[in-house]
C-alpha positions in Angstrom: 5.9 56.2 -62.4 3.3 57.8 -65.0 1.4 54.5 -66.9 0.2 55.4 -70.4 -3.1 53.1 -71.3 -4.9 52.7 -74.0 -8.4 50.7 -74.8 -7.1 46.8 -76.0 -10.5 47.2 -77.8 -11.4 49.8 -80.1 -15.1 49.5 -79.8 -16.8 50.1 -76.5 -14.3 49.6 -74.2 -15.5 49.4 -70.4 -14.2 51.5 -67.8 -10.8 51.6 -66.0 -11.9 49.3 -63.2 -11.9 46.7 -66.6 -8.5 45.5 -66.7 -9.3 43.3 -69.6 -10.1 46.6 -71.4 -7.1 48.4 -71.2 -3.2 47.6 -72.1 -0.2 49.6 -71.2 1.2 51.5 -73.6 4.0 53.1 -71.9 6.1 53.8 -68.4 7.3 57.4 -68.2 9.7 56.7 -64.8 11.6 59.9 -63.2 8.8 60.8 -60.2 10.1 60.2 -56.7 6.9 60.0 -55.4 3.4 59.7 -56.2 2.2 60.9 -59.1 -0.9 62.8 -58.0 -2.4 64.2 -61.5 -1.6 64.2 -65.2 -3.2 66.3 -68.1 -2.3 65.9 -71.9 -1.3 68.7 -73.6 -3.7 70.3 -76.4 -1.8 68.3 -79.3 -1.9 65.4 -77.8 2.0 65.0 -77.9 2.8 65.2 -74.3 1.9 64.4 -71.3 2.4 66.7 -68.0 2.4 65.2 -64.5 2.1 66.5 -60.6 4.0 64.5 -58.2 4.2 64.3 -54.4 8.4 64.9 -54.8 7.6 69.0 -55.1 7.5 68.9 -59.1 5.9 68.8 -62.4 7.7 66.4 -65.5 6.4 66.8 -69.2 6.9 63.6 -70.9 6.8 63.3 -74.8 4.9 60.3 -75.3 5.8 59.1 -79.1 9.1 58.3 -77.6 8.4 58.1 -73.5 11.1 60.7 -72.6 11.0 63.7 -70.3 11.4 66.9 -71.4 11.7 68.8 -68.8 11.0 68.7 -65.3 9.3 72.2 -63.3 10.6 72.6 -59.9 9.8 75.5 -57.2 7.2 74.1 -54.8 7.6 73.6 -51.2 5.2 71.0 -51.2 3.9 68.1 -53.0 1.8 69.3 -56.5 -1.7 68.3 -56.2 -2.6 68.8 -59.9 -1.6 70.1 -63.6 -2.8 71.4 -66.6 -2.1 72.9 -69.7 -3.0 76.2 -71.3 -5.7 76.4 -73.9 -2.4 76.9 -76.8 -0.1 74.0 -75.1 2.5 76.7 -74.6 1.9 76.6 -70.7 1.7 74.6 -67.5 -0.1 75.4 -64.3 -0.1 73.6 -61.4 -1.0 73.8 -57.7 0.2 72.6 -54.3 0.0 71.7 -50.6 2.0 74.9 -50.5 -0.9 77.3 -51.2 0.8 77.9 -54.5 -0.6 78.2 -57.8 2.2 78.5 -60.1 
């Protein structure tokens, strides 16, 4: 499960170890395993997340659904990210592959 946060406080909010501080906002649910990494995208419209069950999801947040979930490593995916124009996703895993 992905947990989308956001500051309960719009002025100075502390740190995530302030639980006070922050509220869920959302729960994207479809991982198997661990999620391991997440990185929004460039418009701020979606979110992509790494997973120890081999794969990458990209949520749309306005409405907390997946849109469609990258699938080819051997291994659990240590990390994501976007491309500079959104259009992309890269991500790398136990496997040794950067895909």
């Amino acid at each position: 499960m992905t947990r989308v946060m956001r500051p309960a406080h719009r002025r100075h909010p502390r740190g995530m170890a302030g639980t006070a501080a922050w509220v869920l906002e959302k729960e994207l649910r479809g991982h198997t395993a661990g999620v391991t990494g997440c990185a929004w995208s460039p418009d701020g419209s979606k979110l992509a997340s790494s997973s120890g069950d081999k794969t990458v999801r990209v949520w749309d947040v306005g409405d907390a659904r997946e849109v469609t979930k990258l699938e080819g490593h051997t291994r659990g995916v240590l990390c994501c990210t976007w491309s500079p124009d959104g259009t992309r996703v890269a991500s790398s895993s136990a496997d040794n592959i950067l895909e």
